[in-house]
N, C-alpha and C positions, 0 to 999 in steps of 0.2 A: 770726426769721431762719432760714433756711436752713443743712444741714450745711456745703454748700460753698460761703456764704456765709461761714459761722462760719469756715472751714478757711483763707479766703481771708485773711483779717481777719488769723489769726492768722499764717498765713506772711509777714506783711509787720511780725510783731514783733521788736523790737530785742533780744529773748533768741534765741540762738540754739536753745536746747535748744526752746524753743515753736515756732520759727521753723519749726526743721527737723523736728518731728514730724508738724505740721498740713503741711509740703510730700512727705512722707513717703503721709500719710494721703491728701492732694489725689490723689496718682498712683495710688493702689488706686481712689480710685472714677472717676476719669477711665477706669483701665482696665476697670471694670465697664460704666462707659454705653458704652464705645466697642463691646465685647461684644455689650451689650444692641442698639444701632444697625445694627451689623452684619449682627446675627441679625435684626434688623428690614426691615433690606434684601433680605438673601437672600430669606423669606419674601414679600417684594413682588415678586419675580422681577428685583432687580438683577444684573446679574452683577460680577465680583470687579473686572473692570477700573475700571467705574463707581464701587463704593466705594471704591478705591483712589485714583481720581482725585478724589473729595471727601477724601479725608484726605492727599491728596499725598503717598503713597507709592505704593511699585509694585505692581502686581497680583502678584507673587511675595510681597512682605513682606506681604499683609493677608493672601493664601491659606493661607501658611504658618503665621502667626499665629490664622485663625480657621477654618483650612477643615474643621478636625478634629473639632469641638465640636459 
């Protein structure tokens, strides 16, 4: 299996303390691939509106959140 297979698995346990560490854990690397995607896009010559409108938010919230990096 996979990390965010395993991660998945475990967010859906009836411990809470497992529950919420593996949903804890899911959001650091969600927020790494989106990063990675990102930086992926730029590089293809997307501009911010276009990824923005694949992630449904605004071209303000993705700018602001990756235009720095």
């Amino acid at each position: 299996m996979t990390e965010a297979t395993d991660l998945a698995t475990a967010a859906g346990s009836e411990d809470p303390r497992v529950g919420l560490r593996a949903v804890a854990a899911l959001r650091k690397l969600l927020e790494r691939l989106e990063a990675v995607q990102v930086r992926n896009a730029r590089v293809q010559g997307w501009s911010w509106q276009e990824i923005a409108d694949e992630l449904g938010v605004t071209r303000q919230a993705v700018h602001k959140k990756h235009g720095r990096r």
